[in-house]
C-alpha positions as a Markdown table, in Angstrom:
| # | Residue | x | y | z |
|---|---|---|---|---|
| 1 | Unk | 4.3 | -11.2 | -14.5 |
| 2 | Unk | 3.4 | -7.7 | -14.7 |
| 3 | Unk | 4.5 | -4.6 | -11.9 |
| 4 | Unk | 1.2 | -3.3 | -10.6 |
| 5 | Unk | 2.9 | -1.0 | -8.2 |
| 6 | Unk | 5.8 | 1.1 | -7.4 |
| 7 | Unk | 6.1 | 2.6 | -4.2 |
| 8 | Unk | 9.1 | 3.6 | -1.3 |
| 9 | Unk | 6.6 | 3.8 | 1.4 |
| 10 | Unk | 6.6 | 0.1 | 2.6 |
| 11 | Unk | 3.7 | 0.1 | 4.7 |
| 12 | Unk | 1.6 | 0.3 | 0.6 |
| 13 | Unk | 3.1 | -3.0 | -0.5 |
| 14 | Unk | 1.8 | -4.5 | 2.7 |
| 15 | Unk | -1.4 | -3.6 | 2.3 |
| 16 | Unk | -2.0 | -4.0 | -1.3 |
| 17 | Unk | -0.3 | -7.3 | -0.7 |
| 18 | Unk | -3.2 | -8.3 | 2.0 |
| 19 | Unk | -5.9 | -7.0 | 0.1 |
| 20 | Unk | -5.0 | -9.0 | -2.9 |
| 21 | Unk | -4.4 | -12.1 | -1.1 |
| 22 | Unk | -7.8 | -11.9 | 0.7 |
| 23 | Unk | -8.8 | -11.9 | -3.1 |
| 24 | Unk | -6.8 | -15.1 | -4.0 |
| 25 | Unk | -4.3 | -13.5 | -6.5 |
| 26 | Unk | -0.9 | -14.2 | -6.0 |
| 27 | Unk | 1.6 | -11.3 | -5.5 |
| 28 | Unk | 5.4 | -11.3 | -5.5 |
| 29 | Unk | 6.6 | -8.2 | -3.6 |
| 30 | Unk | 10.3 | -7.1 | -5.5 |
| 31 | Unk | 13.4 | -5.0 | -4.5 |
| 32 | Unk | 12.2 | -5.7 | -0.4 |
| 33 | Unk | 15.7 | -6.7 | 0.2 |
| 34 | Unk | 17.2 | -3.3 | -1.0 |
| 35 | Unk | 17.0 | -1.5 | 2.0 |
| 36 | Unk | 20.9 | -3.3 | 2.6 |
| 37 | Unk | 22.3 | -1.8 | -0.6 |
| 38 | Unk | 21.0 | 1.8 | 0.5 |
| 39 | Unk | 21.1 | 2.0 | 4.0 |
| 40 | Unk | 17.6 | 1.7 | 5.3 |
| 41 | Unk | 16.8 | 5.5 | 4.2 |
| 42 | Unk | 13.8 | 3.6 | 1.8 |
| 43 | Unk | 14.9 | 5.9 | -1.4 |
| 44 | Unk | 14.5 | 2.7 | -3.5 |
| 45 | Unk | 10.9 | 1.8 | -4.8 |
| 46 | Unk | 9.9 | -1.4 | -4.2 |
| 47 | Unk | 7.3 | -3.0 | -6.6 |
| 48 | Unk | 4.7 | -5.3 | -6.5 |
| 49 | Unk | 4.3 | -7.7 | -9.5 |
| 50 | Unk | 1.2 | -9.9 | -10.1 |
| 51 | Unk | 0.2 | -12.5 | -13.0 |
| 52 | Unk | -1.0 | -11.0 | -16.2 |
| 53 | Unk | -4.2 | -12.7 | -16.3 |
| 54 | Unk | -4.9 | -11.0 | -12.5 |
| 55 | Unk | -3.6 | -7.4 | -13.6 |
| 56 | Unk | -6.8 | -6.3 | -14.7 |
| 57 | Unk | -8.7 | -7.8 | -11.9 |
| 58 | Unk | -5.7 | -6.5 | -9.2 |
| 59 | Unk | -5.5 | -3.0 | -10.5 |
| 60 | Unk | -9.6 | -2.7 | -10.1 |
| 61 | Unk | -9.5 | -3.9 | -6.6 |
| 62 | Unk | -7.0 | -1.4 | -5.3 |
| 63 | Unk | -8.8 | 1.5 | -6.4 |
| 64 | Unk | -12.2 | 0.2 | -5.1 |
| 65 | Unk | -9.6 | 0.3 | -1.8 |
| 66 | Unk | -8.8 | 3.7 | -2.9 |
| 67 | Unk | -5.0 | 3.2 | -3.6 |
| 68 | Unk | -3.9 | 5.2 | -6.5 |
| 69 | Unk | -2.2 | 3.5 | -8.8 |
| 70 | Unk | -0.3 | 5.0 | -12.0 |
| 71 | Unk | -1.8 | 4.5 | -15.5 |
């Protein structure tokens, strides 16, 4: 698996996740859970991890969405 996203704001891994899904590549959402070690105040990123045969694929479909993602 590779991380094709890393992001505190919450409301991105949602919609990355739904616009990847509508594409049929699977995505595992990491770190949701770690809002109990820090107190809900969403300083930890969260990342979204996809197989390596869809990274290529995922990372061109969320720019045509117009999500920047880091190089």
């Amino acid at each position: 698996m590779r991380e094709l996203l890393r992001t505190t704001d919450p409301t991105i891994i949602t919609f990355a996740t739904a616009i990847l899904e509508g594409h049929d590549i699977v995505v595992f959402p990491m770190d949701v859970h770690m809002s109990v070690l820090e107190g809900s105040i969403g300083i930890l990123p969260r990342r979204l991890m996809v197989r390596d045969q869809d990274h290529f694929l995922a990372r061109q479909i969320l720019r045509d969405h117009d999500l920047d993602l880091p190089d």
